[in-house]
PDB file of N, CA, C and O in Angstrom:
ATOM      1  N   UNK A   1      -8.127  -8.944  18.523  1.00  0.00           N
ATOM      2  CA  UNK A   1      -7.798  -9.866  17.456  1.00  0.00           C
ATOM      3  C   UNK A   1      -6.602 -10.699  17.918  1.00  0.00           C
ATOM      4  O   UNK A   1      -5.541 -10.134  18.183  1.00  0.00           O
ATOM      5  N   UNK A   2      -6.755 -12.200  18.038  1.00  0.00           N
ATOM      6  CA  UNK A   2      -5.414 -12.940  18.438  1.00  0.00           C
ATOM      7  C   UNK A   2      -4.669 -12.312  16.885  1.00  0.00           C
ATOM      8  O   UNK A   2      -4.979 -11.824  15.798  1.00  0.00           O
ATOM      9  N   UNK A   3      -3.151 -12.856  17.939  1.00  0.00           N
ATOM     10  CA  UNK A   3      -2.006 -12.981  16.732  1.00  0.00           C
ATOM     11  C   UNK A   3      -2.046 -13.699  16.049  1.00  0.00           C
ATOM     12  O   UNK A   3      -2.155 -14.845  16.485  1.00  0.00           O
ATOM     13  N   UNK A   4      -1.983 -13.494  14.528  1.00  0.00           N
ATOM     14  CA  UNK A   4      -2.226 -14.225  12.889  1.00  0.00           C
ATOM     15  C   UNK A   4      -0.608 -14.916  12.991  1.00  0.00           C
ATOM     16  O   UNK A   4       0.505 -14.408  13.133  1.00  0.00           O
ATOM     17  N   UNK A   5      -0.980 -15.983  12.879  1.00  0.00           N
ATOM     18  CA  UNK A   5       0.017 -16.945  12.864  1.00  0.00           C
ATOM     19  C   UNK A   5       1.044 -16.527  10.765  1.00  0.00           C
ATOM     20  O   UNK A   5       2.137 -16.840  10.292  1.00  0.00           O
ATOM     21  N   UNK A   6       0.059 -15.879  10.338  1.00  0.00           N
ATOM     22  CA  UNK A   6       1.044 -16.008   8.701  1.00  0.00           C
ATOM     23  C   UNK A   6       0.203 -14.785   8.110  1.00  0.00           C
ATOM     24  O   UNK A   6      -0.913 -14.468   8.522  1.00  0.00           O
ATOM     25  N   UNK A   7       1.081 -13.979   6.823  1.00  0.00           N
ATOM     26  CA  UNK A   7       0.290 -13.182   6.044  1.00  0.00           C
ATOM     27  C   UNK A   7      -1.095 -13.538   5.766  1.00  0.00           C
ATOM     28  O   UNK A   7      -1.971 -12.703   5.992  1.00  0.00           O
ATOM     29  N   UNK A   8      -1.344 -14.505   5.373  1.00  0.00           N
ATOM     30  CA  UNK A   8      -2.493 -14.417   4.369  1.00  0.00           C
ATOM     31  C   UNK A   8      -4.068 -14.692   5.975  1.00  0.00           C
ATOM     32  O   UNK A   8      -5.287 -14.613   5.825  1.00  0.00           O
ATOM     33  N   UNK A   9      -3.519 -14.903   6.875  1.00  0.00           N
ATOM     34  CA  UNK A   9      -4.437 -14.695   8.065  1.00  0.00           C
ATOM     35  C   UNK A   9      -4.139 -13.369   8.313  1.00  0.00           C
ATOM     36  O   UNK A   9      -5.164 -12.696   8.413  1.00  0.00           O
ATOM     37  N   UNK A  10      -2.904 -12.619   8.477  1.00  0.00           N
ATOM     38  CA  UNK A  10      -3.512 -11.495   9.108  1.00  0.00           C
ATOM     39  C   UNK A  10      -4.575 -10.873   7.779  1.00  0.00           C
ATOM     40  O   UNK A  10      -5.801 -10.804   7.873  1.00  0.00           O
ATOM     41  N   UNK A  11      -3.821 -10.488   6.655  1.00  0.00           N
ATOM     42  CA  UNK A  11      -4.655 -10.172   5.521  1.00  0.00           C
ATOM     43  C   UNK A  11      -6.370 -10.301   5.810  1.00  0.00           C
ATOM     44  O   UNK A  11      -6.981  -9.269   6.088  1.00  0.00           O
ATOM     45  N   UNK A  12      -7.003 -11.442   5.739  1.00  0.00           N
ATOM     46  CA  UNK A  12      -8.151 -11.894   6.048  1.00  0.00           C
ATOM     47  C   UNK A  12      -8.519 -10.740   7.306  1.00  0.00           C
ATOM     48  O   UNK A  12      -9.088  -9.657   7.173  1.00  0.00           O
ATOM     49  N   UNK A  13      -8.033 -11.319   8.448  1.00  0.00           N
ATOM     50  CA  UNK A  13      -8.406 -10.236   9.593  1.00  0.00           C
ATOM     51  C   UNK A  13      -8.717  -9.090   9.381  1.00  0.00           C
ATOM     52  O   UNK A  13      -9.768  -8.585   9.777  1.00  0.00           O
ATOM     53  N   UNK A  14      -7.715  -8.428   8.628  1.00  0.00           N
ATOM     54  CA  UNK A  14      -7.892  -6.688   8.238  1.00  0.00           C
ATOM     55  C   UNK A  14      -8.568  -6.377   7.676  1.00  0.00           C
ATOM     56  O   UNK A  14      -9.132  -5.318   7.953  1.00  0.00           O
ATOM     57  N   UNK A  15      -8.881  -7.032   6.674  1.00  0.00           N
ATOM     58  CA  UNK A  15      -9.890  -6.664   5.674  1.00  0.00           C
ATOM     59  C   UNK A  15     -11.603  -6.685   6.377  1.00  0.00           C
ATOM     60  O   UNK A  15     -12.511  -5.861   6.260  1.00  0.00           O
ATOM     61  N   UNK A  16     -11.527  -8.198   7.234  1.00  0.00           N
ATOM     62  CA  UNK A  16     -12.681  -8.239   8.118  1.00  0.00           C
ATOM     63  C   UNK A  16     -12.843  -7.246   8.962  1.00  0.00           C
ATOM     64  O   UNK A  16     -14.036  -6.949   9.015  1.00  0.00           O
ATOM     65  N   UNK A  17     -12.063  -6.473   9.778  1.00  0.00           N
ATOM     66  CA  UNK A  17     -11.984  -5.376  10.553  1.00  0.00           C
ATOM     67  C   UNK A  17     -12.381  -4.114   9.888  1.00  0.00           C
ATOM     68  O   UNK A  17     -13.165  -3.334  10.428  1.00  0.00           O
ATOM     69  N   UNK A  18     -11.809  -3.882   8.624  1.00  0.00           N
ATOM     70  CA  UNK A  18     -12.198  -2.628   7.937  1.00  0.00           C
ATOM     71  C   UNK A  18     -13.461  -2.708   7.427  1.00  0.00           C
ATOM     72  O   UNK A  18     -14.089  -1.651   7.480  1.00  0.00           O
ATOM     73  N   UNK A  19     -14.209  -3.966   6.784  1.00  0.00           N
ATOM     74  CA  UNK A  19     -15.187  -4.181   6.440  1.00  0.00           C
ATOM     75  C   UNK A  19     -16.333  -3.973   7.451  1.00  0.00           C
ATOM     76  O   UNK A  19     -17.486  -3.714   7.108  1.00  0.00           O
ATOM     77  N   UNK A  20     -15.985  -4.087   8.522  1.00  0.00           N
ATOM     78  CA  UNK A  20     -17.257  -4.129   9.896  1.00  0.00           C
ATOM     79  C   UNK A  20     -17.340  -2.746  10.274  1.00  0.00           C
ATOM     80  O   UNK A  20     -18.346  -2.145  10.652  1.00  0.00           O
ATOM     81  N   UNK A  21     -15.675  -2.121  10.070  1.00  0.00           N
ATOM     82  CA  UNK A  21     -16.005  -0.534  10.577  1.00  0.00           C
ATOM     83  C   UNK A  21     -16.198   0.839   9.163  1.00  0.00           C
ATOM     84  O   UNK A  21     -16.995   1.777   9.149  1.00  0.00           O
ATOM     85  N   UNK A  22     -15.187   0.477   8.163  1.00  0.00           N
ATOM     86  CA  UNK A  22     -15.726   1.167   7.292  1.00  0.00           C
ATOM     87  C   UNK A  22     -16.474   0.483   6.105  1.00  0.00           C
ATOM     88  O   UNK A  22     -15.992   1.018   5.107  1.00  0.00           O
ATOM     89  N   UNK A  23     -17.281  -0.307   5.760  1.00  0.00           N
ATOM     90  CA  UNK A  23     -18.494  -0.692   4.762  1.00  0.00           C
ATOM     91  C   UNK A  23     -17.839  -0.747   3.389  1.00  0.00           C
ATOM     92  O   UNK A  23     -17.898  -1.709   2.623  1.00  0.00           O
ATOM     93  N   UNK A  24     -17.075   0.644   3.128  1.00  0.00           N
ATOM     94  CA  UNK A  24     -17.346   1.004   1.539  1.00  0.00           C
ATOM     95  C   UNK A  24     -16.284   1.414   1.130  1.00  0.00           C
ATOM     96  O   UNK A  24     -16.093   1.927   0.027  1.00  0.00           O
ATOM     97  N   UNK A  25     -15.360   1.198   2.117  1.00  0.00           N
ATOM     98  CA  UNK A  25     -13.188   1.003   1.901  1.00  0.00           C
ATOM     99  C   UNK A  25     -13.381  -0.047   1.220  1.00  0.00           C
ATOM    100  O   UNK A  25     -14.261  -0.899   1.094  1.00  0.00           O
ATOM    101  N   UNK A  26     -11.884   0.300   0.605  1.00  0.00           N
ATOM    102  CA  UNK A  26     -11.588  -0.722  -0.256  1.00  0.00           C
ATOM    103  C   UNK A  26      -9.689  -1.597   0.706  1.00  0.00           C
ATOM    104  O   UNK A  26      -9.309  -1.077   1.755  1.00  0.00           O
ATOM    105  N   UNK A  27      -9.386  -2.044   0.481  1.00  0.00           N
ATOM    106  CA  UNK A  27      -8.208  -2.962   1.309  1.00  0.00           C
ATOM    107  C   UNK A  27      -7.324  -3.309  -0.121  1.00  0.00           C
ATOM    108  O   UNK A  27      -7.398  -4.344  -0.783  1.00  0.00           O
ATOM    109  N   UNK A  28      -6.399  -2.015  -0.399  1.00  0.00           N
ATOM    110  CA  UNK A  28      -5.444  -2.490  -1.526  1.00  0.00           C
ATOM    111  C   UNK A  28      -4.184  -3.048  -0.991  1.00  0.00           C
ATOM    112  O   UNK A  28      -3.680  -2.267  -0.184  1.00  0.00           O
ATOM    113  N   UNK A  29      -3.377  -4.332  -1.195  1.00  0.00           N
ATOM    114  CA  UNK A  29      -2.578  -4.851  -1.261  1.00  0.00           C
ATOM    115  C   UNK A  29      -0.687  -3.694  -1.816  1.00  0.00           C
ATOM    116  O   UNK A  29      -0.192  -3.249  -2.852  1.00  0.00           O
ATOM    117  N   UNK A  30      -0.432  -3.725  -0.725  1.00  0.00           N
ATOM    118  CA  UNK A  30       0.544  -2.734  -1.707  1.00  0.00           C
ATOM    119  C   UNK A  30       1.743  -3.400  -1.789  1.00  0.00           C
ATOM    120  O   UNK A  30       2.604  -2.554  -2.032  1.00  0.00           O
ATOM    121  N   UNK A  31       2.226  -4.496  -1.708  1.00  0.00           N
ATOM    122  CA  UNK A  31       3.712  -5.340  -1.336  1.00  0.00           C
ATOM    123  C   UNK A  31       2.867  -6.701  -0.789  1.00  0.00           C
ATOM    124  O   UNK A  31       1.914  -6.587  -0.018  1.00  0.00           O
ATOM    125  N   UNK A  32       3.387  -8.108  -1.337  1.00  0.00           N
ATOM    126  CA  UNK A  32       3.146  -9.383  -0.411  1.00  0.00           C
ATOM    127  C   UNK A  32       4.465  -9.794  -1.014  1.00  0.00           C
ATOM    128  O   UNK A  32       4.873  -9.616  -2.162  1.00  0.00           O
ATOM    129  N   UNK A  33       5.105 -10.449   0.131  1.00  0.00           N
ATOM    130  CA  UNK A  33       6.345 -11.279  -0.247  1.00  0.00           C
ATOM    131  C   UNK A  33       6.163 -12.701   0.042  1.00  0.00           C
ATOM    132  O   UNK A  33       4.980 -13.022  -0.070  1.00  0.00           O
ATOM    133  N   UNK A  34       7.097 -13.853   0.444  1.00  0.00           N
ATOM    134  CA  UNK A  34       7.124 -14.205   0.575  1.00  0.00           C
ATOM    135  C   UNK A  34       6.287 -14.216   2.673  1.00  0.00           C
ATOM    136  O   UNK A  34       5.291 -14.792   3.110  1.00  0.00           O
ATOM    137  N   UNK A  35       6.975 -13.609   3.140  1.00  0.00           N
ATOM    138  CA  UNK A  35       6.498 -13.798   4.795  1.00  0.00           C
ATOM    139  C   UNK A  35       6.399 -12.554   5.068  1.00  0.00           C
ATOM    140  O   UNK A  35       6.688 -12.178   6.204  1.00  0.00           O
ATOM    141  N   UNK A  36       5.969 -11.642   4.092  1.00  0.00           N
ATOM    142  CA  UNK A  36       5.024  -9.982   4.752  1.00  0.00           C
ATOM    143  C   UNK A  36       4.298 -10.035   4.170  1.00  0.00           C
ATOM    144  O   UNK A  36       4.060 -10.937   3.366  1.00  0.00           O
ATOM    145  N   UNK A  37       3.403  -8.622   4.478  1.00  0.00           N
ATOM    146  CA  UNK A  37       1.945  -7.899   3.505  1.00  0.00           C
ATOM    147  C   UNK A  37       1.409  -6.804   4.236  1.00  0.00           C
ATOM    148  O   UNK A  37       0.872  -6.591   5.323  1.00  0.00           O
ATOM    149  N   UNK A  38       1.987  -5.810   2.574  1.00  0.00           N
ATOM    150  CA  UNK A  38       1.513  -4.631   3.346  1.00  0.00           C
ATOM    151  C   UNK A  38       0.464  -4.044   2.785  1.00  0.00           C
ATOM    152  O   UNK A  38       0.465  -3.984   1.555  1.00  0.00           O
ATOM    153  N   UNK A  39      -0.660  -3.480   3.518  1.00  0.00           N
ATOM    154  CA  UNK A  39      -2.251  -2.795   3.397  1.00  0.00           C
ATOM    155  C   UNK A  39      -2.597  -1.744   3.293  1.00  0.00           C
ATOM    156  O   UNK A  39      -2.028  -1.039   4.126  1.00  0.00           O
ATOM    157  N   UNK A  40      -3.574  -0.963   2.406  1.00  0.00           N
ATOM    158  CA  UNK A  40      -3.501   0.313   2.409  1.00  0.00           C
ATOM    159  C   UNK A  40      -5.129   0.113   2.128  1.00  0.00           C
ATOM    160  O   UNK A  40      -5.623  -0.739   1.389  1.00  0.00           O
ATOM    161  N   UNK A  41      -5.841   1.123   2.915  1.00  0.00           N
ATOM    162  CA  UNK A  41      -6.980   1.627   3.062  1.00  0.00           C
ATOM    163  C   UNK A  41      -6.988   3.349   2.574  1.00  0.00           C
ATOM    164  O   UNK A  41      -6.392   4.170   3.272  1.00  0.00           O
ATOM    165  N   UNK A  42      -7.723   3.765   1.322  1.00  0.00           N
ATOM    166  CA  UNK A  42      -7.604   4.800   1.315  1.00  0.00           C
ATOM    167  C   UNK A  42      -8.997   5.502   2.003  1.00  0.00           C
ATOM    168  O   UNK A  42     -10.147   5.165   1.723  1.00  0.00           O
ATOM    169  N   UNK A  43      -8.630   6.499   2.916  1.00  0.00           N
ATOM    170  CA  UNK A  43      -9.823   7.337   3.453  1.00  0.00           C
ATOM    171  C   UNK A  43     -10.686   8.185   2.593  1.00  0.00           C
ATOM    172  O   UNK A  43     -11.887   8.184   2.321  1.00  0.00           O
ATOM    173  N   UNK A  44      -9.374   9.111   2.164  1.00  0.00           N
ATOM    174  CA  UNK A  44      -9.954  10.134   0.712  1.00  0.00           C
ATOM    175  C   UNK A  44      -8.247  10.596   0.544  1.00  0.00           C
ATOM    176  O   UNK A  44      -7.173  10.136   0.931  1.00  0.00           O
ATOM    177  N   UNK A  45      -8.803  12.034  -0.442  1.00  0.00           N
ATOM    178  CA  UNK A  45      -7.682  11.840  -0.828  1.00  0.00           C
ATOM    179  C   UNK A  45      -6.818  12.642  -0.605  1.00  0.00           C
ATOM    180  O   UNK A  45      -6.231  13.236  -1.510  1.00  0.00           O
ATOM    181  N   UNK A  46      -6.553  12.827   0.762  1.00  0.00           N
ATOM    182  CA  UNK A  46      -5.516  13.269   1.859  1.00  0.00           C
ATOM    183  C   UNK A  46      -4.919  12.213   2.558  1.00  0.00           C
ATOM    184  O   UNK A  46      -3.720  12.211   2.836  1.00  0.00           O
ATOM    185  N   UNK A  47      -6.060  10.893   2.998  1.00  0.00           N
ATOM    186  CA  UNK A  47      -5.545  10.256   4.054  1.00  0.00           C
ATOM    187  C   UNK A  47      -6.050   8.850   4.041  1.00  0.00           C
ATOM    188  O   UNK A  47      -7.210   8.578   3.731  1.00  0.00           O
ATOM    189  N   UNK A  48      -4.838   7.645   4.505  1.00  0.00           N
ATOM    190  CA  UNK A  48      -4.792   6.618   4.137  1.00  0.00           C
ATOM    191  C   UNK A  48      -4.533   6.113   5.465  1.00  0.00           C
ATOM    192  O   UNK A  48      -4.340   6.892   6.398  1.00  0.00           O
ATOM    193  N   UNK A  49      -4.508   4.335   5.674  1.00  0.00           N
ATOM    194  CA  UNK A  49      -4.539   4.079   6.494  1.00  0.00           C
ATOM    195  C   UNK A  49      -3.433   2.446   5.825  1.00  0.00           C
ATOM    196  O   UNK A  49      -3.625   1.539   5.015  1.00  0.00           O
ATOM    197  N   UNK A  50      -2.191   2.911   6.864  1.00  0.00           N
ATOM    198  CA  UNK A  50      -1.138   1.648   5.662  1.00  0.00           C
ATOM    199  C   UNK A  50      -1.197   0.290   7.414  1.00  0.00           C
ATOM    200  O   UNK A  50      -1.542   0.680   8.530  1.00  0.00           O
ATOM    201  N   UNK A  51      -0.849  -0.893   7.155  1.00  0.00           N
ATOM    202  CA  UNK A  51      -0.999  -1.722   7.892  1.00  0.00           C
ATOM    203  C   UNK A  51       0.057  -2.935   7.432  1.00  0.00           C
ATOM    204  O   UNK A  51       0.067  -3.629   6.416  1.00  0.00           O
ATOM    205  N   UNK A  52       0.749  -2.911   8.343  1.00  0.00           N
ATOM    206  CA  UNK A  52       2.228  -3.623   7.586  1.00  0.00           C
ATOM    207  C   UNK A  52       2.740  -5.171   8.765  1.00  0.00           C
ATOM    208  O   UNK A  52       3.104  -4.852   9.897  1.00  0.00           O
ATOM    209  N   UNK A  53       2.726  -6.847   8.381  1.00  0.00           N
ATOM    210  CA  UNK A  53       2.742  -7.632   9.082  1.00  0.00           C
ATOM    211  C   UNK A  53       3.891  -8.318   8.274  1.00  0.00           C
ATOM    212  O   UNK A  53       4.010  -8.563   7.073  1.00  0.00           O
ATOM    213  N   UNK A  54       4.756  -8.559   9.442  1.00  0.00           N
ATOM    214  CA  UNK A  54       5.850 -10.111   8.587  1.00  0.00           C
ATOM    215  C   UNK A  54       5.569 -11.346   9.751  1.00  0.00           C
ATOM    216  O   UNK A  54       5.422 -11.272  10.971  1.00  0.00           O
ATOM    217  N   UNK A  55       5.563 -12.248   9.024  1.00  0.00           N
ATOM    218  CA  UNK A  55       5.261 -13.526   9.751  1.00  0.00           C
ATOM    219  C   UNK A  55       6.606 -13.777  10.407  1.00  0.00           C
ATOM    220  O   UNK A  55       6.532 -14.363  11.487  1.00  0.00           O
ATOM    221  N   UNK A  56       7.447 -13.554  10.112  1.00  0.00           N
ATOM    222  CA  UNK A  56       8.825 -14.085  10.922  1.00  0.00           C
ATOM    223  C   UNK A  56       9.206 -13.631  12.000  1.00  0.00           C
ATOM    224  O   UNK A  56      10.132 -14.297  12.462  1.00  0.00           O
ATOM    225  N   UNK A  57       8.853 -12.644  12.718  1.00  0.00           N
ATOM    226  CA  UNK A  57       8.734 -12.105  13.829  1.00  0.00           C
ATOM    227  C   UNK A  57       7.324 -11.598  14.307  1.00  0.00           C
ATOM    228  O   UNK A  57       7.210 -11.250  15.482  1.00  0.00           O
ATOM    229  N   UNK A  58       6.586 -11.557  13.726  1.00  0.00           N
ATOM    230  CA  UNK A  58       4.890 -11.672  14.151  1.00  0.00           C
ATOM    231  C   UNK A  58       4.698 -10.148  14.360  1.00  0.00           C
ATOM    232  O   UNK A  58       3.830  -9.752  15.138  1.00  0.00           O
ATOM    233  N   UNK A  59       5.780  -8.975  13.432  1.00  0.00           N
ATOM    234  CA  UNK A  59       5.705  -7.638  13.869  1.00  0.00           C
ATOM    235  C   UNK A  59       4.681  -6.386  12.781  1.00  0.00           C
ATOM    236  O   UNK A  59       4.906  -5.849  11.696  1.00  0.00           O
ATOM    237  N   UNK A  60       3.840  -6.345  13.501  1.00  0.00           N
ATOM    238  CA  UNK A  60       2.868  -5.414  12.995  1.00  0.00           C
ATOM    239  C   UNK A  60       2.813  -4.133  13.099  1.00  0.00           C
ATOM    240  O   UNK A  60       3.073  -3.733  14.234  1.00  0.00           O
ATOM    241  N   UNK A  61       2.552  -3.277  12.278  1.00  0.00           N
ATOM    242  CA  UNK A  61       1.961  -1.637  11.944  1.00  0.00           C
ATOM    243  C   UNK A  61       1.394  -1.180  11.582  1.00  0.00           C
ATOM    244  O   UNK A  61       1.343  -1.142  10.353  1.00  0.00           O
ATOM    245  N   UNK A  62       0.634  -0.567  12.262  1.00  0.00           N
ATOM    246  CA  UNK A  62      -0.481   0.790  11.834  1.00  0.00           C
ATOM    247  C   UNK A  62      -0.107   1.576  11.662  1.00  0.00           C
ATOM    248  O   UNK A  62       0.576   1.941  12.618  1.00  0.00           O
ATOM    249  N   UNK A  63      -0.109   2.493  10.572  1.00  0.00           N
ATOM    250  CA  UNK A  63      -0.362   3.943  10.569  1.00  0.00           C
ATOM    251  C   UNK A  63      -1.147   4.704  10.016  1.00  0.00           C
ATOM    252  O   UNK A  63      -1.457   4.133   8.970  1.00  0.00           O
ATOM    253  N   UNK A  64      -1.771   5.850  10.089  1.00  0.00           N
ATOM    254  CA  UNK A  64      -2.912   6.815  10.047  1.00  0.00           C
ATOM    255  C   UNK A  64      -1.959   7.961   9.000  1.00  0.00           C
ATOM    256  O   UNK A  64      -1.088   8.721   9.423  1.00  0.00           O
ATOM    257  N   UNK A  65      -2.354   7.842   7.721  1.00  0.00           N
ATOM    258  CA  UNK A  65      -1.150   8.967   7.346  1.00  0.00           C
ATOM    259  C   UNK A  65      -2.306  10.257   6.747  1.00  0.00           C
ATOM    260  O   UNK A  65      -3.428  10.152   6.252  1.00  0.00           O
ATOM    261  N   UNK A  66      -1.525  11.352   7.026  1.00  0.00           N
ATOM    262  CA  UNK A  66      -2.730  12.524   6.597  1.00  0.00           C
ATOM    263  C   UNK A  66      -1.717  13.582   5.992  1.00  0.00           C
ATOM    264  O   UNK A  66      -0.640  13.744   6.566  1.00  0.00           O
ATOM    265  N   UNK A  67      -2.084  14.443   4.638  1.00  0.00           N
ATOM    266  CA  UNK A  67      -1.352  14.881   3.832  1.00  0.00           C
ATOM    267  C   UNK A  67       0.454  14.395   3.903  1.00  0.00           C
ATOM    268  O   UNK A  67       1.475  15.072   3.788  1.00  0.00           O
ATOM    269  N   UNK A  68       0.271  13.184   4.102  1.00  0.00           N
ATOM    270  CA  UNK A  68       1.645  12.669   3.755  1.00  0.00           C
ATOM    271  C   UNK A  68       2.348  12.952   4.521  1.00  0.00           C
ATOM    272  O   UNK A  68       3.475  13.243   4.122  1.00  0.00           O
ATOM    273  N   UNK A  69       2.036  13.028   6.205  1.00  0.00           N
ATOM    274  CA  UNK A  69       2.350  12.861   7.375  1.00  0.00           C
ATOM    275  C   UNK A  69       2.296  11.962   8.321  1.00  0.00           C
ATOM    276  O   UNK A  69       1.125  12.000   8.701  1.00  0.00           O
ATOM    277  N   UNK A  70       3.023  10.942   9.111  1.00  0.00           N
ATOM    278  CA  UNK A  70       2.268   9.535  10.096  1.00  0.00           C
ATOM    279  C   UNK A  70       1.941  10.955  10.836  1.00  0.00           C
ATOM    280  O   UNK A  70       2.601  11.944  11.155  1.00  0.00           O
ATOM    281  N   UNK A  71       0.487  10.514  10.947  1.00  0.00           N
ATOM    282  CA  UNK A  71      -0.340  11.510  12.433  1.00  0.00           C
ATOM    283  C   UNK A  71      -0.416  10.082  13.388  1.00  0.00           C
ATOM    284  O   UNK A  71      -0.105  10.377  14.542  1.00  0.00           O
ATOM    285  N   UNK A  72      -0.594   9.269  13.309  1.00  0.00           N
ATOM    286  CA  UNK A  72      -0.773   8.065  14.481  1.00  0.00           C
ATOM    287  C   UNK A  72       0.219   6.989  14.058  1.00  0.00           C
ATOM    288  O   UNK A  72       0.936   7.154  13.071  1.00  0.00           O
ATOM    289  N   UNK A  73       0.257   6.012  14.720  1.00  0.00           N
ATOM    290  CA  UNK A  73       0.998   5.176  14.414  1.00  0.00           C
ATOM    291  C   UNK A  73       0.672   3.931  15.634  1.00  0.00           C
ATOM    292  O   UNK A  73       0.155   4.188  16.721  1.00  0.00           O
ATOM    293  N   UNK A  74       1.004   2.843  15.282  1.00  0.00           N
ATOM    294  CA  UNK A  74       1.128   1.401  16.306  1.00  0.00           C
ATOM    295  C   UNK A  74       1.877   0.863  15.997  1.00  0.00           C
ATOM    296  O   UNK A  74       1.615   0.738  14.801  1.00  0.00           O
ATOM    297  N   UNK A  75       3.213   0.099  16.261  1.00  0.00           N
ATOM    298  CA  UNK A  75       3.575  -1.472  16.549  1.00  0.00           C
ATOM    299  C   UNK A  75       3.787  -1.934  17.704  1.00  0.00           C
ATOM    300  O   UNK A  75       3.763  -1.339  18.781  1.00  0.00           O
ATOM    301  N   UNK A  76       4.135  -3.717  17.332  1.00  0.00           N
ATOM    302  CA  UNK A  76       3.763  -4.466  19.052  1.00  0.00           C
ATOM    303  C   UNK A  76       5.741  -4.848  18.882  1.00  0.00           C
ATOM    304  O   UNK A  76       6.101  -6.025  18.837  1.00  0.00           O
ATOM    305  N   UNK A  77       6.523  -3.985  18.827  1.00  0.00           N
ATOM    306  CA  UNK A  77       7.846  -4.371  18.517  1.00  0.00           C
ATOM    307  C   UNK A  77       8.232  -4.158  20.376  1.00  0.00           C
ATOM    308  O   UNK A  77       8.801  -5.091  20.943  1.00  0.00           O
ATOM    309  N   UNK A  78       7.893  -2.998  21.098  1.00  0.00           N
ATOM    310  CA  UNK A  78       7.858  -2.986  22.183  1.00  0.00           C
ATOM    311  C   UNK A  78       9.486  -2.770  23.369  1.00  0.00           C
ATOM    312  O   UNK A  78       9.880  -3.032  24.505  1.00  0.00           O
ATOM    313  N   UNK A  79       9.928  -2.110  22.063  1.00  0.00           N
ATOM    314  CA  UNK A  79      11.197  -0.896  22.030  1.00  0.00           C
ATOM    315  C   UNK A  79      11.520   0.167  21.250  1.00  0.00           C
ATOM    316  O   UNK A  79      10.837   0.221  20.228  1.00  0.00           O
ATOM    317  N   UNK A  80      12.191   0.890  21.354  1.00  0.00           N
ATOM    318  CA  UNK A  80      12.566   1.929  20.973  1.00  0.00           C
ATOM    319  C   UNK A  80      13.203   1.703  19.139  1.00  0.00           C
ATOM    320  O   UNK A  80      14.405   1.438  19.160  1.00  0.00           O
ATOM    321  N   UNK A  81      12.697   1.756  17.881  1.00  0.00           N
ATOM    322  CA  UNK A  81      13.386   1.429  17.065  1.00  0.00           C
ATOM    323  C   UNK A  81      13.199   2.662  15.981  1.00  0.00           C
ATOM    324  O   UNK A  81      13.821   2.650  14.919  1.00  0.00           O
TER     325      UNK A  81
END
């Protein structure tokens, strides 16, 4: 997936991504501000999938959370924070 130049593109993207791999997720909105937006995919009801973008630094996150643990995680920040 190129880099989403603003929220409401990455938004679009994710939802297209979850839609192609899981069908019958739903893509709840949990926070939009002005230049973020953050995503939550629920799996069931142990485990969610949160997805977090601000346009002002173009910095994105995945995480895989399971009984209210990050078991996985991604960002493209690309240091130690």
């Amino acid at each position: 997936m190129p880099r989403p130049a603003d929220r409401d593109t990455f938004e679009a993207a994710f939802r297209a991504a979850v839609a192609a791999v899981l069908p019958s997720a739903t893509v709840e909105v949990v926070v939009r501000t002005m230049v973020a937006i953050k995503l939550r995919v629920d799996l069931d009801e142990n485990r969610f999938i949160d997805a977090f973008f601000n346009e002002r630094n173009h910095r994105t996150d995945l995480s895989l959370i399971e009984g209210g643990r990050r078991v996985f995680g991604y960002d493209n920040l690309g240091k130690w924070h």
